[in-house]
C-alpha positions in Angstrom: 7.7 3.3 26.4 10.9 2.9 24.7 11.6 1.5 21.2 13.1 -1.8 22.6 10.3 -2.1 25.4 7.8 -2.1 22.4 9.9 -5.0 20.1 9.5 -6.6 23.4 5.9 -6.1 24.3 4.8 -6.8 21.0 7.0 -9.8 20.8 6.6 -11.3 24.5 2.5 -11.6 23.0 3.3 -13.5 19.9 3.4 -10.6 17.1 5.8 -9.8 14.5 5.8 -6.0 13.0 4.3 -7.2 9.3 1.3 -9.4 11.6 0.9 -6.7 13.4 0.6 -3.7 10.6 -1.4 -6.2 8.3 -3.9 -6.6 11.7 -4.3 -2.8 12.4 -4.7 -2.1 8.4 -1.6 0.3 8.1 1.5 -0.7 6.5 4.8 -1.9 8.3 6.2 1.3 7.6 3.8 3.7 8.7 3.9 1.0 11.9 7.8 1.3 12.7 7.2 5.6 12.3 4.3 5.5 15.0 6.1 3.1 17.7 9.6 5.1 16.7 8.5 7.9 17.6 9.2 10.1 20.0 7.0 10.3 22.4 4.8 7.7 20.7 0.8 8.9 20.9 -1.4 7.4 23.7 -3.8 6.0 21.1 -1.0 3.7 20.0 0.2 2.9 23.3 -3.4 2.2 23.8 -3.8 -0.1 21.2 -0.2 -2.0 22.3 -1.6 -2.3 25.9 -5.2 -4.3 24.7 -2.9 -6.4 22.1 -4.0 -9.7 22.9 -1.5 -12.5 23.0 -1.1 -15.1 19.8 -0.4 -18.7 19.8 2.2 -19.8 17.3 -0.5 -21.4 15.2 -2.4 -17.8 15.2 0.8 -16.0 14.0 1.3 -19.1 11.8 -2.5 -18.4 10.4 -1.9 -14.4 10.2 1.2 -14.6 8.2 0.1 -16.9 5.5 -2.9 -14.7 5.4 -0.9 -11.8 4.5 1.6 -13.7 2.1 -1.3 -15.2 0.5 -3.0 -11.2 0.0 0.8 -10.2 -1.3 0.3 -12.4 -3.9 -2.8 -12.0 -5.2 -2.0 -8.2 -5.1 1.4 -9.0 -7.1 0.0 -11.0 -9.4 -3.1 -8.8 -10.0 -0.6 -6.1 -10.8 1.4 -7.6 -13.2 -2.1 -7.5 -15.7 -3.0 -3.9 -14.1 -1.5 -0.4 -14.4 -2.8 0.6 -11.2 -0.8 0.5 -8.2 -1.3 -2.2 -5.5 -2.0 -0.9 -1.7 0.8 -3.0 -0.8 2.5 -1.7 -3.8 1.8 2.3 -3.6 4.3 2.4 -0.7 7.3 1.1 -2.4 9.6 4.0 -3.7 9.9 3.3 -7.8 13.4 2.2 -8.8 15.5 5.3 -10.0 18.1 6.7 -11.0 21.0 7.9 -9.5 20.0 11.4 -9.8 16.3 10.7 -8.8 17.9 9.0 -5.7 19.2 11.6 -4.3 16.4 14.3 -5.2 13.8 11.9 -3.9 15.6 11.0 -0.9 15.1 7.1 -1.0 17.8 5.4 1.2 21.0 7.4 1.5 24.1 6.7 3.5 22.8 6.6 6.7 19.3 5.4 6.4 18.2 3.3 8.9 16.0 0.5 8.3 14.0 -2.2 10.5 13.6 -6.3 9.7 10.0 -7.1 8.8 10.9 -10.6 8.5 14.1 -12.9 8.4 16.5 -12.6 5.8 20.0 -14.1 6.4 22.2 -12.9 9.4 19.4 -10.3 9.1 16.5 -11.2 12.3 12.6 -9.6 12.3 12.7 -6.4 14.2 16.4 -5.9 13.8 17.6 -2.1 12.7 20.0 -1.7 10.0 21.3 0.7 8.3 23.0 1.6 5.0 26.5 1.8 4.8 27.0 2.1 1.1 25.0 2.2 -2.6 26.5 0.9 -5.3 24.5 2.4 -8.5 23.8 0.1 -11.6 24.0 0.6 -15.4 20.2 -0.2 -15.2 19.2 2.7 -13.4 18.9 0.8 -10.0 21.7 0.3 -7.1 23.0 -2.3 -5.3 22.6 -1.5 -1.0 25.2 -2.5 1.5 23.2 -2.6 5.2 25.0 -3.0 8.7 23.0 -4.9 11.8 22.9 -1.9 14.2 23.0 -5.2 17.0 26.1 -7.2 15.4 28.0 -4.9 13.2 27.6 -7.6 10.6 26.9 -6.7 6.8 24.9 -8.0 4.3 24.5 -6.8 0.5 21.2 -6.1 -1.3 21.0 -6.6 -5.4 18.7 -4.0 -5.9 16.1 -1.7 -4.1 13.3 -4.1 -5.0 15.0 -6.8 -2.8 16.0 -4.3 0.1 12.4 -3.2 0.3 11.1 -7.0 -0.1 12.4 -7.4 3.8 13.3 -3.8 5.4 11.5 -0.8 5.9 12.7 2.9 6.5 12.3 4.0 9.9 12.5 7.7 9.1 15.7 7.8 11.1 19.1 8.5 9.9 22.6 8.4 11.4 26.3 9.8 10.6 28.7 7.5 9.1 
């Protein structure tokens, strides 16, 4: 099964990749590296085979469940030091030259849609065509739709991260 055959499975039974992650306990990033890879485990094609189909009120349901969790995790951090779950899996906001010894998002990343975000659609691959670093440490991320060619600009990492996740994947520019 194919990338695209999966966005499809998963979205011909009512799922979005955030409902889906948040149902199987995993985050939307580890979800996008299991179903990108390749070949993608049984166990997982498994799973997407016995995925059972969601009403719109379901997904409706699921999703404010999950926004609702976000929250309360967000807001339990700000009076914590400890890390979030939700949280843990956000790269920190560094500096340039922590950027490129970390790794985080280079030229070439490519990134996948959790949700909607402008011209930018859930499930829709991206990926970064230029970073602009800031005098506060942080960068500004220009993304292209793989589908459209169309670009859209980031302020910051925190924002990029707020709707995409990294795929693992990389391309030339």
């Amino acid at each position: 099964m194919t990338p695209l055959n999966i966005k499809r499975h998963v979205a011909e039974r009512g799922w979005s990749f955030a409902n889906l992650a948040f149902r199987w306990g995993i985050t939307p990033r580890h979800l996008v590296r299991v179903l990108g890879a390749s070949p993608v485990e049984q166990k997982w094609l498994d799973a997407l085979a016995g995925l059972p189909r969601l009403t719109r009120t379901e997904a409706k349901a699921l999703k404010s469940s999950r926004i609702r969790l976000a929250q309360r995790s967000k807001s339990a951090s700000t009076s914590e030091s400890q890390p979030t779950h939700l949280q843990q899996h956000r790269p920190p906001i560094a500096s340039a030259v922590a950027f490129e010894a970390f790794g985080f998002l280079r030229e070439g990343s490519v990134l996948v849609a959790l949700g909607d975000y402008g011209e930018i659609g859930e499930g829709d691959e991206v990926v970064v065509t230029e970073r602009r670093a800031l005098p506060t440490g942080d960068a500004m991320y220009l993304v292209k739709i793989l589908a459209t060619g169309e670009e859209c600009w980031f302020a910051s990492e925190a924002a990029l991260f707020d709707v995409l996740v990294e795929t693992g994947r990389e391309l030339q520019l």
